[in-house]
C-alpha positions in Angstrom: 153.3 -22.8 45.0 152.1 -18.9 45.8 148.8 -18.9 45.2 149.1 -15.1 44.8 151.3 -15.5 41.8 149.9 -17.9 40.1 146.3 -16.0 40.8 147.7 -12.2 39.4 149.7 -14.4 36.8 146.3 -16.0 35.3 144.8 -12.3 35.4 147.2 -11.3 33.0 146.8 -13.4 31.3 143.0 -13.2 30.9 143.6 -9.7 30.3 146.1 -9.6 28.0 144.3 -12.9 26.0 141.7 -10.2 24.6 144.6 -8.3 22.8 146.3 -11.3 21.0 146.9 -11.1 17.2 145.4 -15.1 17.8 142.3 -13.8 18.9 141.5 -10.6 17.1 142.5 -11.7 13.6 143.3 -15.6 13.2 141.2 -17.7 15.4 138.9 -15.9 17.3 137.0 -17.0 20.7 138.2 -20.4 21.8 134.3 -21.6 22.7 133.2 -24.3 20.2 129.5 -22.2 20.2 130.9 -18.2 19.8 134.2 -19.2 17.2 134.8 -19.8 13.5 137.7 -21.2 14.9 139.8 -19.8 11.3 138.7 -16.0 11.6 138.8 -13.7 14.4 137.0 -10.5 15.3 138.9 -8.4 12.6 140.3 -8.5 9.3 144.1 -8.7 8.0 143.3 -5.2 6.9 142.4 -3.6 9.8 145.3 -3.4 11.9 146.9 -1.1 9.0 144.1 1.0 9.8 143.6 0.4 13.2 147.4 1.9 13.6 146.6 4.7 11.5 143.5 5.5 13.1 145.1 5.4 16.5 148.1 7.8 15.4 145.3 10.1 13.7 143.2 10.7 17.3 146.7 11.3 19.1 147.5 13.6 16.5 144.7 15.5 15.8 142.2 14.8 18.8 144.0 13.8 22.5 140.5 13.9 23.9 138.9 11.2 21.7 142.0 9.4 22.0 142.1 9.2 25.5 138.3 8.3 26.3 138.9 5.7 23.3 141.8 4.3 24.9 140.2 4.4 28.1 137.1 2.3 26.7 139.6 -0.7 25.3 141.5 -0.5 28.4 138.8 -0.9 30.9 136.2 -3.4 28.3 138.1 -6.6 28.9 138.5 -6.2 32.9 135.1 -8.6 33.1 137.4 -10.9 31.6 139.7 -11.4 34.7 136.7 -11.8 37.3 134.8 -14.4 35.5 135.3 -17.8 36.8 133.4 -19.5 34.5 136.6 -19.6 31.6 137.8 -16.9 29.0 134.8 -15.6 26.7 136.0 -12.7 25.4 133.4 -12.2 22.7 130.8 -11.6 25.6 133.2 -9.8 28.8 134.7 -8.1 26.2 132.7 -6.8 23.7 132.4 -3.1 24.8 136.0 -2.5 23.0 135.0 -3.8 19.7 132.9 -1.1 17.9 135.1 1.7 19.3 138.1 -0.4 17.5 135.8 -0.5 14.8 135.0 3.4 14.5 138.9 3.7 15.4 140.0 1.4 12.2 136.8 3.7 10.3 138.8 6.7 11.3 141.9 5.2 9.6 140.7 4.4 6.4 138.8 8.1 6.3 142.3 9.8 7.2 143.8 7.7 4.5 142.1 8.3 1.8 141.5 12.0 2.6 145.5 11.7 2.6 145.5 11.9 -1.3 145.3 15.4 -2.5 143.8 14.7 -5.9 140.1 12.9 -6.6 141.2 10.4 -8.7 143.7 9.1 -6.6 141.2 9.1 -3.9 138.8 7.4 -5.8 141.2 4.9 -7.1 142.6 3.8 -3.4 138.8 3.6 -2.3 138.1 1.0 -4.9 141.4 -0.7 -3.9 140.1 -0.6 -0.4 136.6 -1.7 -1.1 138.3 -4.7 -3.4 140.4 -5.7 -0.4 137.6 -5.9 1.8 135.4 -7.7 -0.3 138.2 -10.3 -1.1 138.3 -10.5 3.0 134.2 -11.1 2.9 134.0 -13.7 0.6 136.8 -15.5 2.8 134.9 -14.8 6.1 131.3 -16.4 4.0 133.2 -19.1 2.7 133.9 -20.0 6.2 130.9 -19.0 7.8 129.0 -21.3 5.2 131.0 -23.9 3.9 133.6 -24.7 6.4 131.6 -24.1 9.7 128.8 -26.2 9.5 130.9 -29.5 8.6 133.3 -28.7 11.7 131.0 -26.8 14.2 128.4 -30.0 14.1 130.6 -31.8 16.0 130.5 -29.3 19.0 126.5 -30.1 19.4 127.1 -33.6 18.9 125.4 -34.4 15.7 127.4 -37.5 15.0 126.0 -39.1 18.2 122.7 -37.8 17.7 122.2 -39.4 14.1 123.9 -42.1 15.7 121.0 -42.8 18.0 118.4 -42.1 15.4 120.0 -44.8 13.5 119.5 -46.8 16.3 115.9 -46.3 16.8 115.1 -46.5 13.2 116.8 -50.2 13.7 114.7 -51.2 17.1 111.4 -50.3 15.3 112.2 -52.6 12.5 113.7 -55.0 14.8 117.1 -55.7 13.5 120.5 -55.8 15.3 122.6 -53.2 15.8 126.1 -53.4 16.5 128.2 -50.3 17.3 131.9 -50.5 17.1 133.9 -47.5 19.5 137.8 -47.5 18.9 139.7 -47.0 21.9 
């Protein structure tokens, strides 16, 4: 095989990885000790506003738009020279908060958008139920689904395991442990 190829194919697709819908919204990092593994960086929400955002700066302010583009452009190159795996939560992290004032930039141009108050006032409490509906998703996995799942990546089943197995030697009775296959 070219080992060319298969090298600038791989830098792709480290590259590319940090731009994936499966990273920035569903899933996140795949490292057992950085993911939720069920949420990503972003919210549903904020590629509506992300877009908008983006369109915004081109419209309005080309300078901005271009150093901000620049800045998510260049953030994940780190990613392609590391050769200790994909972590783009740490190689990449310089693009997040300027997608994050980009997306903040979007939901300001929006609801400026609407001419009278109470319509602005109205979409702002649609956007801040929206997001709070997103929230309570994001704690419900941070604090009820995470720490059932996540154990497993620091081994906590062998570890009480083993202090089963001490408890037993100090009282001296058998143990028996059964591994399937």
């Amino acid at each position: 095989s070219n080992k060319l190829v298969i090298f600038t194919k791989k830098n792709i697709e480290n590259y590319l990885g940090v731009f994936s819908i499966n990273y920035l919204i569903l899933n996140g990092e795949n490292s057992p000790f950085i993911s939720l593994w069920f949420h990503g960086i972003f919210y549903y929400l904020d590629v509506i506003f992300l877009l908008i955002g983006l369109y915004v700066l081109f419209k309005n302010h080309k300078k901005l738009f271009v150093l901000f583009l620049s800045i998510i452009i260049i953030a994940p190159l780190p990613s392609i020279v590391s050769l200790v795996g994909i972590s783009y939560s740490i190689r990449a992290s310089l693009m997040f908060p300027v997608m994050m004032i980009i997306i903040g930039i979007g939901i300001a141009h929006t609801i400026a958008s609407f001419k009278l108050i109470k319509y602005r006032i109205i979409f702002s409490i649609c956007i801040v139920s929206a997001y709070l509906i997103l929230l309570l998703n994001f704690l419900n996995i941070l604090f009820f689904r995470n720490p059932i799942y996540a154990s497993e990546t620091f081994g906590f089943s062998g570890r009480e395991l083993m202090q089963y197995v001490l408890f037993a030697e100090k009282e001296n009775n058998q143990v028996v442990i059964v591994d399937s296959p």
